[in-house]
C-alpha positions as CSV (number, residue, x, y, z in Angstrom):
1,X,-65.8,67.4,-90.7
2,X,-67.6,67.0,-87.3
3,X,-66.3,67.7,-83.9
4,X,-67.9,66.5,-80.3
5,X,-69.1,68.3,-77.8
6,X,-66.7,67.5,-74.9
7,X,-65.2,70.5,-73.6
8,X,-61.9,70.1,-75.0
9,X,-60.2,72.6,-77.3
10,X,-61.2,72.3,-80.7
11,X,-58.5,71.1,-83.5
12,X,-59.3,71.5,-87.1
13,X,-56.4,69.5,-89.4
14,X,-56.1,70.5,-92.9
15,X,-55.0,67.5,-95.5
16,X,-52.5,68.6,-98.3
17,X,-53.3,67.5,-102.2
18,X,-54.6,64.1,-103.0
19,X,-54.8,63.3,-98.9
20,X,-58.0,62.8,-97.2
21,X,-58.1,62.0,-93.4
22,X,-56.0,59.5,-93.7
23,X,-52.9,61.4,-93.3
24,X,-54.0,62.7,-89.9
25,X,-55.7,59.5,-88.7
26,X,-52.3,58.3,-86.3
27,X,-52.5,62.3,-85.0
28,X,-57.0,62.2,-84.7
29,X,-56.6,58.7,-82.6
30,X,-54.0,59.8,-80.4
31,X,-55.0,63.3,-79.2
32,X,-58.2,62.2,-78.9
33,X,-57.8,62.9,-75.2
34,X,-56.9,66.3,-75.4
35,X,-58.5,67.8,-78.3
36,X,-62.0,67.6,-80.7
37,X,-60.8,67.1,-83.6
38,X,-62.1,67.6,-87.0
39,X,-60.2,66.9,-90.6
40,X,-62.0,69.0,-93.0
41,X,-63.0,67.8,-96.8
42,X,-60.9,70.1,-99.0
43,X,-62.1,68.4,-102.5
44,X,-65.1,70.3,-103.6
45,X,-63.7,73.7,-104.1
46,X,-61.0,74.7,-107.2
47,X,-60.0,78.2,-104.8
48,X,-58.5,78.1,-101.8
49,X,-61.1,80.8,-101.1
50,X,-64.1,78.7,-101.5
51,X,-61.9,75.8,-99.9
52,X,-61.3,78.4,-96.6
53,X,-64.9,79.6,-96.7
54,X,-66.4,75.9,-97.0
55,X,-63.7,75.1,-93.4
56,X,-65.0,78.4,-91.9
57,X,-68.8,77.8,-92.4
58,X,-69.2,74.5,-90.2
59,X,-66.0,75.3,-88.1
60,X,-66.2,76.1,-84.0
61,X,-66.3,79.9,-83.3
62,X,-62.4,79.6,-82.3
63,X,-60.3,76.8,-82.8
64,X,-56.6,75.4,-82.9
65,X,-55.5,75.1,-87.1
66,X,-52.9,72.6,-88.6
67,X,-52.3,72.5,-92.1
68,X,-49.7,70.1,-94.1
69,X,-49.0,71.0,-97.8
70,X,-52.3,72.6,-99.4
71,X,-53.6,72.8,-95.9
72,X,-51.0,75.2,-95.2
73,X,-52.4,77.6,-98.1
74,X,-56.1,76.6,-96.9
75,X,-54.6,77.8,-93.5
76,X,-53.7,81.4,-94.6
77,X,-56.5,82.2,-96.5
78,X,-58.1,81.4,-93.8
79,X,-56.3,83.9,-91.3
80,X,-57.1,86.3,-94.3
81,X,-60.6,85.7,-94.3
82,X,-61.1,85.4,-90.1
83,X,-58.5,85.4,-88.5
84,X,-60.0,86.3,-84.8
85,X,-60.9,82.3,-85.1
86,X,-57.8,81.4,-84.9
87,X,-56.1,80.6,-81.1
88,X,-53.2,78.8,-82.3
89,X,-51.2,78.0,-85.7
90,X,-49.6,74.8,-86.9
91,X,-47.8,74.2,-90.7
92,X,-46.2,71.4,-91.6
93,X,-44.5,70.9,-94.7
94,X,-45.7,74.4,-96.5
95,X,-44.6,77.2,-97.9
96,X,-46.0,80.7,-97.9
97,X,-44.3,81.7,-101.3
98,X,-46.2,80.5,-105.0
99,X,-45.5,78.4,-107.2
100,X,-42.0,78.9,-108.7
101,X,-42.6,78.6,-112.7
102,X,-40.9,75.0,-113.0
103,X,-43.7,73.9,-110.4
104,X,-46.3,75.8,-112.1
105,X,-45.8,74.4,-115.6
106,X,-45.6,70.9,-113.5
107,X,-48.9,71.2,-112.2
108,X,-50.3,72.4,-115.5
109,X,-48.8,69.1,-117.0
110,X,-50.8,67.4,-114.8
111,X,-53.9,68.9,-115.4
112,X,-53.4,68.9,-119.2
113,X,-53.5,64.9,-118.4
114,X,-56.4,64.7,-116.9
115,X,-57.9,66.5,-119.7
116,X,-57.0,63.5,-121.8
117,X,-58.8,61.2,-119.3
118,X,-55.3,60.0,-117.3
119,X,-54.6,59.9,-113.8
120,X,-52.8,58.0,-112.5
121,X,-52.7,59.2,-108.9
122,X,-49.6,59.1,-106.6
123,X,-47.5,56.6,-108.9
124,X,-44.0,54.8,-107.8
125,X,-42.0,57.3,-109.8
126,X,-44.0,60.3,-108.0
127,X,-43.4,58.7,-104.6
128,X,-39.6,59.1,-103.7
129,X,-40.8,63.1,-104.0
130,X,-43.4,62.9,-101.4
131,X,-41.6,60.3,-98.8
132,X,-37.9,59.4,-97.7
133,X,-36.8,57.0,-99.2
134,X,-37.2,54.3,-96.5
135,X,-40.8,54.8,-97.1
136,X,-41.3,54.5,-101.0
137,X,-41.5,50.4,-100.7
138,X,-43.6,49.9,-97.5
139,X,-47.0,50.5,-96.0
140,X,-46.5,54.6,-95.9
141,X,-46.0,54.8,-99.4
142,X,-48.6,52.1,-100.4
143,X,-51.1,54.6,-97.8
144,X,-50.0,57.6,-99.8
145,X,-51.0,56.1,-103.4
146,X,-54.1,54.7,-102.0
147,X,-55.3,57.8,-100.2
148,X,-54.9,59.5,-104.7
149,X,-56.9,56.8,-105.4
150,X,-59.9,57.6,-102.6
151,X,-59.7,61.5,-103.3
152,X,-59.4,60.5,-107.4
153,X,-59.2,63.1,-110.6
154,X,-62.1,65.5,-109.9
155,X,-61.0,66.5,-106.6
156,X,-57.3,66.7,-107.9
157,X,-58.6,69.0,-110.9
158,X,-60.2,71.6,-108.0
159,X,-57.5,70.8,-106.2
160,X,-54.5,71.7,-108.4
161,X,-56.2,74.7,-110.0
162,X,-56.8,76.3,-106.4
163,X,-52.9,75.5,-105.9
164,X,-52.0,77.3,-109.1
165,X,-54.3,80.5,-108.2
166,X,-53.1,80.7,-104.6
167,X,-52.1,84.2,-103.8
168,X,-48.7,84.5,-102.3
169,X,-49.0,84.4,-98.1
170,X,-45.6,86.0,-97.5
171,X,-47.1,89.3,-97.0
172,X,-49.3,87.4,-94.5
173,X,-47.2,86.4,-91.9
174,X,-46.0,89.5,-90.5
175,X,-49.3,89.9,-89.2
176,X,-49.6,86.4,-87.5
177,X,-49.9,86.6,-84.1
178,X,-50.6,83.3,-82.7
179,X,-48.1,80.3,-80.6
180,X,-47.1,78.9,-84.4
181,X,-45.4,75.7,-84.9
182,X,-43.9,75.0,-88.2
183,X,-42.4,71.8,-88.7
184,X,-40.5,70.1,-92.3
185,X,-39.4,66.9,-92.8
186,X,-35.2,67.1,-93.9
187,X,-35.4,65.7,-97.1
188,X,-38.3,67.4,-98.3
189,X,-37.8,67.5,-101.7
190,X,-41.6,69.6,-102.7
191,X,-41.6,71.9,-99.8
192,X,-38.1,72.3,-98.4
193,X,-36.7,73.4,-94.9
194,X,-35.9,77.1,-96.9
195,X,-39.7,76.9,-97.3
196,X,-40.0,76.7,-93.5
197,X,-37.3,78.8,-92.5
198,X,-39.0,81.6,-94.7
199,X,-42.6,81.0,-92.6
200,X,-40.3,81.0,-88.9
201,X,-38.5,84.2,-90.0
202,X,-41.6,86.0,-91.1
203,X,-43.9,85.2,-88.0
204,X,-42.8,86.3,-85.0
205,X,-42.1,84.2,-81.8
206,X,-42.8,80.9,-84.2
207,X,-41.1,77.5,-83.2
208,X,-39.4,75.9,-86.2
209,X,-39.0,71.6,-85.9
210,X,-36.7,70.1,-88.6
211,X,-37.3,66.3,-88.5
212,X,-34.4,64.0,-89.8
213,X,-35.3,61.1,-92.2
214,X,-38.5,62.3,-93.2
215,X,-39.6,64.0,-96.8
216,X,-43.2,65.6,-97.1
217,X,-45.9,63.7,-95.1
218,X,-44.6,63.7,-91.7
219,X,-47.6,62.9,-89.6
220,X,-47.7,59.4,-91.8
221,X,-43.5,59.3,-91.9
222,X,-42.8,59.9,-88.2
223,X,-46.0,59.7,-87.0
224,X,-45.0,59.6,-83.2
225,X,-43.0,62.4,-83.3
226,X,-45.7,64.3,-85.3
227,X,-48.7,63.6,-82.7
228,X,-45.6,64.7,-79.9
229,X,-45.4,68.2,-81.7
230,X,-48.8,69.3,-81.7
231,X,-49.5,67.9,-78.2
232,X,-46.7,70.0,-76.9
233,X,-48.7,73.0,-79.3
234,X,-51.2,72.5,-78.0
235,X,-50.3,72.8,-74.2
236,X,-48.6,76.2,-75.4
């Protein structure tokens, strides 16, 4: 994660599970102009504690935070741990709520897998869960199993744990008091507009964006419209 020195408004972007910078790299080019922006490594840690602290100890003293999937719960642990460093909030594709126990026992399949020495990544039957359907065949979905590949089975073992220990943010947001966009692709089937409409109704003065034809990566999905989003955050 790195940042230059410019002057402009520091970003930090948060990658969900099995995504490395990647699935911001449409959103890094183009704000380029307005923002320094840094996409932090959130593979070496199996808490979203240690992931949060890792963020926090290279981060700017203050800076903008977007988070899609896991980067959302990387995002509220970090508002637990300092919040004062936060000037502005973005969450795309999240949920503040845990597990519910079908997902839990989901991810604990996955990991009881990998203990047998499989992984198979993002594979084509996984796919139509993470992106609309338009997207399963072409180059979106082919980015999305080939990012799995890059962040491969150790960092989805730290990954998946800190996922299952996550404490539940809900309590959280009450006490949120930053411009907060939150933003959900229609037809996302893992994180789903109730998710989203939970997060709006729980933090005050937060902008909720529902974007059609679109399941749970929207800044590799819609990437236009995703970049247009937090450019108008940002000018907030």
């Amino acid at each position: 994660m790195g940042y230059e020195s410019s002057g402009r408004p520091p970003l930090l972007l948060l990658p969900g599970l099995l995504c490395d910078e990647e699935l911001w790299r449409e959103q890094v080019r183009d704000l380029a102009a307005v923002a320094d922006i840094g996409v932090a490594d959130l593979t070496q840690d199996d808490s979203v504690a240690g992931m949060a602290a890792r963020v926090l100890a290279t981060a700017p003293l203050r800076f903008a935070l977007a988070g899609l999937s896991m980067g959302g719960y990387v995002a509220f642990e970090i508002l637990r741990q300092q919040p004062e460093r936060v000037s502005k909030l973005a969450l795309f594709d999240t949920s503040a709520a845990p597990d519910s126990p079908l997902r839990a026992m989901q991810r604990r399949a996955g990991l009881r897998l990998l203990d047998r020495g499989r992984f198979a990544g993002v594979t084509q039957q996984l796919l139509p869960t993470l992106v609309h359907a338009r997207h399963v065949d072409g180059p979106v979905g082919a980015q999305v199993r080939a990012m799995a590949q890059r962040v491969g089975a150790q960092a989805y073992r730290h990954q998946q744990t800190a996922i299952l220990q996550r404490p539940d943010s809900r309590p959280l947001l009450a006490a949120i008091d930053v411009p907060t966009l939150i933003a959900v692709g229609e037809d996302d089937q893992l994180t789903p507009p109730a998710a989203a409409e939970e997060m709006h109704r729980g933090i005050a003065g937060s902008v909720l964006e529902r974007i059609p034809d679109c399941g749970h990566l929207p800044t590799l999905e819609t990437p236009q419209l995703a970049t247009e989003l937090l450019r108008r955050w940002l000018a907030w």
